[in-house]
OpenMM code with the backbone's topology and positions (N, CA, C; nanometers):
from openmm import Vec3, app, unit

residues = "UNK UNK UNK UNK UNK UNK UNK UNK UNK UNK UNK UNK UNK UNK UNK UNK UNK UNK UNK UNK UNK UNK UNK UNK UNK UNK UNK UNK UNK UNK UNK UNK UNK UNK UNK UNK UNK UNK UNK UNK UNK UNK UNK UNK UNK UNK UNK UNK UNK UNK UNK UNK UNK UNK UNK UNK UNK UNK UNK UNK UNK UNK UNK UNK UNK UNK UNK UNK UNK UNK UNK UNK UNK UNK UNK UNK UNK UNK UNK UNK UNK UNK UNK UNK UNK UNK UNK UNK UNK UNK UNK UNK UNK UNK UNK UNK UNK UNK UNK UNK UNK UNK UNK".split()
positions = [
    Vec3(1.8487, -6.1582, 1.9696),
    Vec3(1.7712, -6.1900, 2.0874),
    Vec3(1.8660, -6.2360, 2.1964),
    Vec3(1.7876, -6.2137, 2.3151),
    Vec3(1.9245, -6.2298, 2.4152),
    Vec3(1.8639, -6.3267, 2.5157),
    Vec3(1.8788, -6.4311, 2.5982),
    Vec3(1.8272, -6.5075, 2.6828),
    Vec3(1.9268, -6.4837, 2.8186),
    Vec3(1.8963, -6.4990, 2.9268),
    Vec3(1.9481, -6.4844, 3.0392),
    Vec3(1.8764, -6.6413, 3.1255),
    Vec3(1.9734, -6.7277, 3.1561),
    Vec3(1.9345, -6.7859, 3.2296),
    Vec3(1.9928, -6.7896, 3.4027),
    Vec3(1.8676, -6.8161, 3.4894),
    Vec3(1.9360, -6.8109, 3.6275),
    Vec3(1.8630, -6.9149, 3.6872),
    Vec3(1.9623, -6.9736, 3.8196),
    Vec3(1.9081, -7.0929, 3.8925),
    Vec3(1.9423, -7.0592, 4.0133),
    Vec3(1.8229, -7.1484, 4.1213),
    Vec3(1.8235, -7.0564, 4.1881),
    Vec3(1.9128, -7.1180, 4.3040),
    Vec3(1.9380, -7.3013, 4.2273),
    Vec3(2.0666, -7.3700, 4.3201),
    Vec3(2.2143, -7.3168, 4.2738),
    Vec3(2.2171, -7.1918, 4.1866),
    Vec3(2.3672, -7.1450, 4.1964),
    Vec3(2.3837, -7.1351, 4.0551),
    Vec3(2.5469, -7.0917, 4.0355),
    Vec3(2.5768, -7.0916, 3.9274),
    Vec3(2.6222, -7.1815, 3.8298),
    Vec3(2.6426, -7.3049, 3.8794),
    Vec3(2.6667, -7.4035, 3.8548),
    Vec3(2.5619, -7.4302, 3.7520),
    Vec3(2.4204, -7.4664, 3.8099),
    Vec3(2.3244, -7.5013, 3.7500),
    Vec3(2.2679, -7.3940, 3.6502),
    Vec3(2.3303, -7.2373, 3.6838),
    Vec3(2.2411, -7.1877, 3.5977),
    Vec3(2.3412, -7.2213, 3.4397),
    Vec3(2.4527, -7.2512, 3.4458),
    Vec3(2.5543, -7.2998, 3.3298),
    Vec3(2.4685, -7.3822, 3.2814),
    Vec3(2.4482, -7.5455, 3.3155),
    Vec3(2.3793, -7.6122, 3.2728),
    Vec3(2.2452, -7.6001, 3.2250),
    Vec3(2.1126, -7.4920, 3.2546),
    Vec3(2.0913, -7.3926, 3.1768),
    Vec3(2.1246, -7.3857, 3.0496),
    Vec3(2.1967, -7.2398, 3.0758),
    Vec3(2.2618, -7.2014, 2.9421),
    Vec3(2.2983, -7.2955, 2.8317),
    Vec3(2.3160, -7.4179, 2.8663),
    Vec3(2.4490, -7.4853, 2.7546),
    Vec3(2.2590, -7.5343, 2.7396),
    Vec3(2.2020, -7.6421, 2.8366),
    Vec3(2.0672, -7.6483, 2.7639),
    Vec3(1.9954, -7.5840, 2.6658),
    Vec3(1.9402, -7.4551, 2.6895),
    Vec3(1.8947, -7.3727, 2.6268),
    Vec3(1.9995, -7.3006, 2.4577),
    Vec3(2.1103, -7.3635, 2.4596),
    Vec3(2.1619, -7.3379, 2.3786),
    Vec3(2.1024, -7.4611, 2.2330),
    Vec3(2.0940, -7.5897, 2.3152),
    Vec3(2.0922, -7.7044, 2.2086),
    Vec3(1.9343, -7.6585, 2.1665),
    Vec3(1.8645, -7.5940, 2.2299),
    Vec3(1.7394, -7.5967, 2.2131),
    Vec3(1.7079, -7.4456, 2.0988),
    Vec3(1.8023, -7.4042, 2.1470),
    Vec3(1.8009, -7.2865, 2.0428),
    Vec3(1.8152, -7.3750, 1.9355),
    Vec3(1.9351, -7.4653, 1.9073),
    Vec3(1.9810, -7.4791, 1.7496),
    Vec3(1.8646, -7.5648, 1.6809),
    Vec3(1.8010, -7.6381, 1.7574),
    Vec3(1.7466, -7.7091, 1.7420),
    Vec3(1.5419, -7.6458, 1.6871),
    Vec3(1.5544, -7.5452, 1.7199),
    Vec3(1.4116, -7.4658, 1.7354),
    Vec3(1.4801, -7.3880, 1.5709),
    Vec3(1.5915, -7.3353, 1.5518),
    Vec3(1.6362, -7.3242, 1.4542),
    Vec3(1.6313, -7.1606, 1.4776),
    Vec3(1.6311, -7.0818, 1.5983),
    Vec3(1.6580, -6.9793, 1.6715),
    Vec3(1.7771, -6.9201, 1.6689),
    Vec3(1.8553, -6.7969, 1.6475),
    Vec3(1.9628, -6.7780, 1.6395),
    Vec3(1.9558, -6.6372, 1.7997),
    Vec3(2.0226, -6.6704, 1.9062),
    Vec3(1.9964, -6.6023, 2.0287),
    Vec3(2.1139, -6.6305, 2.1089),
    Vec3(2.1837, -6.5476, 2.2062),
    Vec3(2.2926, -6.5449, 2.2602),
    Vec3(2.2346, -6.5656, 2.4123),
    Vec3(2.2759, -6.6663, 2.4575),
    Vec3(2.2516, -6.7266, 2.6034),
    Vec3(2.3244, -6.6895, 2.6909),
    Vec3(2.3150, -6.6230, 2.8286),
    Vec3(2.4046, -6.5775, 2.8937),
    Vec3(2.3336, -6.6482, 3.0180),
    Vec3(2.4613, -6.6828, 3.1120),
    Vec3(2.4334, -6.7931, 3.2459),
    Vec3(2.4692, -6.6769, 3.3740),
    Vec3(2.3939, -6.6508, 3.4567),
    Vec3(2.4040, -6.5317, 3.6065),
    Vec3(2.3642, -6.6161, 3.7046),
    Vec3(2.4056, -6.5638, 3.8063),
    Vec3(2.4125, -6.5804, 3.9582),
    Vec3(2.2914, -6.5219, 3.9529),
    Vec3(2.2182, -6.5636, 4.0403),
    Vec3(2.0606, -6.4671, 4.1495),
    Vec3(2.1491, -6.3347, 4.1354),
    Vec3(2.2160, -6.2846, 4.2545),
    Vec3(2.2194, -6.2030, 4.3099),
    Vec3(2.2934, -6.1171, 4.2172),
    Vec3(2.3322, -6.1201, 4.0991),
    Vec3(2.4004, -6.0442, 3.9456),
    Vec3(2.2108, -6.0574, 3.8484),
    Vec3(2.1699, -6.0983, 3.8813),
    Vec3(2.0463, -6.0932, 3.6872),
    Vec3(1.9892, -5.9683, 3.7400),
    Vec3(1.9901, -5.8946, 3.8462),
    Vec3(1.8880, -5.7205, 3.8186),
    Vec3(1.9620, -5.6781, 3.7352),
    Vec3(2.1003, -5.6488, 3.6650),
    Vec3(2.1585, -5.5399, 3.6372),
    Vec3(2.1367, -5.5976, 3.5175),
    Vec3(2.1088, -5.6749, 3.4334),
    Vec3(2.1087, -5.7295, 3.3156),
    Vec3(1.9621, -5.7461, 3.2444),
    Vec3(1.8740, -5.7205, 3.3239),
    Vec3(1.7282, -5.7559, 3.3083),
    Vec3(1.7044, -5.6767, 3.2011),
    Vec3(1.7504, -5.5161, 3.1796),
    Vec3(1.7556, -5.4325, 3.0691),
    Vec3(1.7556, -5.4686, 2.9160),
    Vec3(1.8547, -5.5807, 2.9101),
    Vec3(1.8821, -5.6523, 2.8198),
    Vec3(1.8334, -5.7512, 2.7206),
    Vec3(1.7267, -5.8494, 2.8650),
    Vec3(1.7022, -5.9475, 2.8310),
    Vec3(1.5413, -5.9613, 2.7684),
    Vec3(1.5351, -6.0349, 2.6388),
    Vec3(1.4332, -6.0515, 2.6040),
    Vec3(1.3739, -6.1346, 2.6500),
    Vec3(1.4359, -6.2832, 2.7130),
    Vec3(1.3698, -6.3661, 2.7995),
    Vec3(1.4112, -6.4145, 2.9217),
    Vec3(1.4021, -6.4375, 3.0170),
    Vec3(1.4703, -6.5076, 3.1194),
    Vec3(1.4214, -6.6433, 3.1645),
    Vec3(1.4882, -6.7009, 3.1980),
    Vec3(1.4704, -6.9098, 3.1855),
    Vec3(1.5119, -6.9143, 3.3311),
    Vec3(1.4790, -6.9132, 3.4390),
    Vec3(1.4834, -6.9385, 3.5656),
    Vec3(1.4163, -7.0684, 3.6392),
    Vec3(1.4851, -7.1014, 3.7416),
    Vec3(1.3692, -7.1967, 3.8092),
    Vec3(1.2924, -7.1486, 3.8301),
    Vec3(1.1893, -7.2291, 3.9197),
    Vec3(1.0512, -7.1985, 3.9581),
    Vec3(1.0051, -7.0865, 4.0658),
    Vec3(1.1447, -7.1663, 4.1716),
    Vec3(1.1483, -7.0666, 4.2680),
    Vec3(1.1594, -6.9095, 4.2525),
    Vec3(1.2188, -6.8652, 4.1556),
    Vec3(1.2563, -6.7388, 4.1213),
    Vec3(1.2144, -6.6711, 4.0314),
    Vec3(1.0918, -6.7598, 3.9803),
    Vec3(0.9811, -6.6769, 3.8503),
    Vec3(0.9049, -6.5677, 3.9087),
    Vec3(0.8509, -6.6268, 4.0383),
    Vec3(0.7451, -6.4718, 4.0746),
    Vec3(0.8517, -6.3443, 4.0882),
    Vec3(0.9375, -6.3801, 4.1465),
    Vec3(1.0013, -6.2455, 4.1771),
    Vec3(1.0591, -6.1767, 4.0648),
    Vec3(1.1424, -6.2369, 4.0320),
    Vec3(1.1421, -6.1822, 3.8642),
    Vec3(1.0367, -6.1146, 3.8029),
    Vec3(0.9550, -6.1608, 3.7616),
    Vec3(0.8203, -6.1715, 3.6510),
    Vec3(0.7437, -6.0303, 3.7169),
    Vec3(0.8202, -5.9617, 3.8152),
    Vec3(0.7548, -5.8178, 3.8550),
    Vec3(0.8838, -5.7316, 3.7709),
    Vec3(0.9870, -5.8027, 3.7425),
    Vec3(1.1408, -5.7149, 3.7108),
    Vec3(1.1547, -5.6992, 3.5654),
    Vec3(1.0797, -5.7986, 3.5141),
    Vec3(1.1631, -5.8435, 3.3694),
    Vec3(1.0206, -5.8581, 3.2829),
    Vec3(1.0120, -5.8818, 3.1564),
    Vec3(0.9093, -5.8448, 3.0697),
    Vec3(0.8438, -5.9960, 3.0591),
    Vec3(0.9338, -6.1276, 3.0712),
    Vec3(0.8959, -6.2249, 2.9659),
    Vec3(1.0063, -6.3461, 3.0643),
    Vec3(0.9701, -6.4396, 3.1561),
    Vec3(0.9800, -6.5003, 3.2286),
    Vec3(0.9342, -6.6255, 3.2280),
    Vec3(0.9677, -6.7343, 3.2193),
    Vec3(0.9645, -6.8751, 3.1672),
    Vec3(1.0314, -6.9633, 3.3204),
    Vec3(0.9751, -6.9940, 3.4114),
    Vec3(1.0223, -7.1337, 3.5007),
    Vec3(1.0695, -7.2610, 3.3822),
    Vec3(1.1919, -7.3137, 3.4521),
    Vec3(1.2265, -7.4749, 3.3942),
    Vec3(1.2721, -7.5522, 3.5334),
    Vec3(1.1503, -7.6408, 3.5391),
    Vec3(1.2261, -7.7391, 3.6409),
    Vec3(1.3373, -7.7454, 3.6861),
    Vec3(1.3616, -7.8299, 3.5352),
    Vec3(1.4557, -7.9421, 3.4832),
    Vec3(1.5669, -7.8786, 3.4360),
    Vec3(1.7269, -7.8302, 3.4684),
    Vec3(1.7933, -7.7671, 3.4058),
    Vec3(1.8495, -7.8536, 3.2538),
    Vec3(1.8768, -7.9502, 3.3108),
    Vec3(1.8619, -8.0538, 3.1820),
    Vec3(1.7969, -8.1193, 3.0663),
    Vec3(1.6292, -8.1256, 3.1072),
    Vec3(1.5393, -8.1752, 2.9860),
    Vec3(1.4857, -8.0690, 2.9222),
    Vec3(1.5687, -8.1142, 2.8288),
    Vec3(1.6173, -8.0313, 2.6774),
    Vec3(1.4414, -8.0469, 2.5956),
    Vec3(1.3667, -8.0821, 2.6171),
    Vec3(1.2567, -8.0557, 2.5791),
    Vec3(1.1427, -7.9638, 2.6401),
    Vec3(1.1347, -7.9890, 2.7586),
    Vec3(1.1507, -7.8731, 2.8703),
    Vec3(1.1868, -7.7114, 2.8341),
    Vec3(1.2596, -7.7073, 2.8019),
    Vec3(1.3760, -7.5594, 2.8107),
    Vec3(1.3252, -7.5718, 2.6655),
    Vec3(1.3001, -7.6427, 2.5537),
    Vec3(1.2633, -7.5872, 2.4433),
    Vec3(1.0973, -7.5197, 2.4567),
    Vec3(1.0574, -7.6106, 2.5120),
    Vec3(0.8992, -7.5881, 2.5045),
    Vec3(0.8969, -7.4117, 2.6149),
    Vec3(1.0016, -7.3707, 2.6539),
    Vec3(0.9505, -7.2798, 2.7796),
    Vec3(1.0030, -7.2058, 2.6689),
    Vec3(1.1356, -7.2236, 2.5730),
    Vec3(1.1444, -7.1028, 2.5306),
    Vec3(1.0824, -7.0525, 2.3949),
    Vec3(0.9909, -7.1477, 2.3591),
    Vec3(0.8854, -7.1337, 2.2407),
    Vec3(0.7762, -7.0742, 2.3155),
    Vec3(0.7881, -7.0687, 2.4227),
    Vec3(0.6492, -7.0157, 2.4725),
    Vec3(0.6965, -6.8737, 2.5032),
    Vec3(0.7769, -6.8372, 2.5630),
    Vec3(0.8421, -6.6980, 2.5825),
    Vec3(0.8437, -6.6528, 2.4096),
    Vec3(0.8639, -6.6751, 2.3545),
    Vec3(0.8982, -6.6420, 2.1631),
    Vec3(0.7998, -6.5823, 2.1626),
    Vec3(0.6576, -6.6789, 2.1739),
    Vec3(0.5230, -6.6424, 2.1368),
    Vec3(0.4498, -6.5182, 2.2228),
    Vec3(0.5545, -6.4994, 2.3823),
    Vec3(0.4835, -6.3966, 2.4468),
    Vec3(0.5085, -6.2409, 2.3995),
    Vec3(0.6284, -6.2079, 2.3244),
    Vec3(0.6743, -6.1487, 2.2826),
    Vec3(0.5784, -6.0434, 2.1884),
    Vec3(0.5959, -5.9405, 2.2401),
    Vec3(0.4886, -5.8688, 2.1615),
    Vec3(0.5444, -5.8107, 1.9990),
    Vec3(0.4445, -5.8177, 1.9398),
    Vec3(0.5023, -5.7881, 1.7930),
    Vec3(0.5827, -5.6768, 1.7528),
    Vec3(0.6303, -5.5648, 1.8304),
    Vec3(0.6575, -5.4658, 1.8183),
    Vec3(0.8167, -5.4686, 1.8064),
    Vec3(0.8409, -5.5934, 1.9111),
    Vec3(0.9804, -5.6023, 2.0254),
    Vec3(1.0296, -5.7761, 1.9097),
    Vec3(0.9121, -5.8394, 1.8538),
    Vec3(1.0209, -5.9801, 1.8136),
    Vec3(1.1077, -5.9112, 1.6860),
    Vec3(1.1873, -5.9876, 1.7081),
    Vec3(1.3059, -5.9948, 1.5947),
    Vec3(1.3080, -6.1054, 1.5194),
    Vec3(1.2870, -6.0806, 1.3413),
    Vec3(1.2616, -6.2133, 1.3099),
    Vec3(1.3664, -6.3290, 1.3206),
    Vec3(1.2974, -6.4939, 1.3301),
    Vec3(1.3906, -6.5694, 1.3890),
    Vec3(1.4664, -6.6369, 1.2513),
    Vec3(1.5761, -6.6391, 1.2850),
    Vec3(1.7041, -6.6421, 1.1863),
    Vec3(1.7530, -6.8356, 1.1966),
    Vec3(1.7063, -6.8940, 1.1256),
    Vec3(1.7636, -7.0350, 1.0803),
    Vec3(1.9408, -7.0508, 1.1402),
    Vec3(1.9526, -7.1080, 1.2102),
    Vec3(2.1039, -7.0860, 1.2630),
    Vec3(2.2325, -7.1874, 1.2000),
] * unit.nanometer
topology = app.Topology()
chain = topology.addChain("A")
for resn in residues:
    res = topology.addResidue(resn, chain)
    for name in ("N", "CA", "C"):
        topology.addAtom(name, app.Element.getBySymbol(name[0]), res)
């Protein structure tokens, strides 16, 4: 499974992101490769991604691009970013999940 996170204050934040969404992976007990993009780089990657973890600002526009789209405030609250990406898991249609692997 592949996660793409983007923010929409830069790349900076979308890192912090990523490294978030990473503890939340281990922790959900998810085994998924987190990748951190700039706005103006996540079209070319959207192909890829089974979920994308964006701010708020940048969910509608996305969420016409990409299959499975999750807003997080908070790039930091790690409960937050778990709960968005248990909810993206569950949007996942049965055809497309991959079972989730104890990490």
């Amino acid at each position: 499974m592949k996660i793409i996170t983007v923010h929409g204050s830069g790349l900076g934040t979308s890192i912090l992101l990523q490294l978030t969404a990473q503890t939340a992976l281990q922790r959900l007990h998810v085994d998924a490769t987190v990748e951190a993009l700039a706005r103006v780089s996540v079209h070319g990657f959207l192909p890829d991604a089974d979920l994308l973890l964006v701010s708020p600002e940048l969910a509608g526009g996305l969420a016409r691009a990409a299959s499975i789209v999750r807003p997080v405030h908070d790039p930091l609250d790690l409960a937050e970013v778990a709960r968005q990406i248990s909810i993206g898991l569950g949007q996942r249609s049965p055809s497309t999940r991959s079972p989730l692997v104890p990490v």
